[in-house]
N, C-alpha and C positions, 0 to 999 in steps of 0.2 A: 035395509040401509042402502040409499044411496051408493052409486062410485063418488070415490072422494076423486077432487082435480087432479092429484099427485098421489101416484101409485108405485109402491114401492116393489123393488125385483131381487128376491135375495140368490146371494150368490150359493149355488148347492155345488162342490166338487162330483164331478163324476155323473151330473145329469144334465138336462137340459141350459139349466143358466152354471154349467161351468166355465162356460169360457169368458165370464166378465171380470173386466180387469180394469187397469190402472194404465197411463199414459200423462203425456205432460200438459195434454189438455184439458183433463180430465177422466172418467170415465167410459169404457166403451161395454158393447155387447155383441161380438162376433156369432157368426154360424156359418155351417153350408149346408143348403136348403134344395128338394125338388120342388117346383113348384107349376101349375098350369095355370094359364090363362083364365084372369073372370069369363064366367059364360062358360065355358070347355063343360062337353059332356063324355061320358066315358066314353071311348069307340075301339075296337079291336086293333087300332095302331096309334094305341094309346102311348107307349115310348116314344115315339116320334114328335108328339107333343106336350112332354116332359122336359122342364126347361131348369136349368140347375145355374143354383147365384149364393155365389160367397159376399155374404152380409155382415155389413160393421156398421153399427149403430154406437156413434159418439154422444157421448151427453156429458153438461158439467155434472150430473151425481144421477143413482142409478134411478131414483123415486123420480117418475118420468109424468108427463105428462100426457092424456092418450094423441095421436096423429095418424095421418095417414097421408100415404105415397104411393100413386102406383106406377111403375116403371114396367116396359116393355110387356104390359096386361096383366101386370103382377101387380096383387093388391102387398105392400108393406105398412107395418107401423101397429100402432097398440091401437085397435080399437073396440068405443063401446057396442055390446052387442047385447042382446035377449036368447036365452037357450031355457025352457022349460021356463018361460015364464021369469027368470030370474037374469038381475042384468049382471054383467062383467065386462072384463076387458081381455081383450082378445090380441095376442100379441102372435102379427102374421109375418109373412107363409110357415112361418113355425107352429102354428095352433097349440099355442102355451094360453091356456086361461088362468086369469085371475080375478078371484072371488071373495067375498067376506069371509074372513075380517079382514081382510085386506093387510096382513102379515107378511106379504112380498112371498109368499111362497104358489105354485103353481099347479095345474089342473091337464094334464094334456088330453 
């Protein structure tokens, strides 16, 4: 199957998409995130280049469409990808996947 265009994020208490919520513009989806630089390979002063970002993702409703952002060499946004041959949607610097059936629920 196919990624459908609009993929749905359900809200789980207590895990990773707990912190989606409600606002007057809609929907959001918070985190705080480490994350490194595309390209970054591991190296013994690996902290040093560990970069950390409080993430708010606004949307009119959570069934999202995939994007991508990348800010200060940080890849953000839902995107599709291939892992063993099988595609999904990969929702970054979080590495939350999402897979058929496409139930809004997620893969870390």
């Amino acid at each position: 199957m196919a990624v459908p265009d609009i993929i749905p994020i359900v809200h789980e208490p207590d895990h990773h998409t707990g912190t989606i919520g409600h606002w007057k513009g809609g929907q959001f989806f918070g985190s705080v995130v480490a994350a490194f630089r595309e390209g970054y390979t591991h190296t013994d002063d690996w902290p040093r280049h560990k970069r950390w970002y409080a993430v708010l993702h606004t949307f009119d409703d959570i069934p999202i469409r995939p994007f991508r952002h990348t800010f200060d060499g940080v890849l953000f946004g839902l995107v599709i990808e291939t892992f063993e041959g099988e595609e999904h949607a990969e929702f970054h610097p979080d590495n939350i996947g999402f897979y058929e059936p496409w139930d809004g629920l997620y893969d870390t």
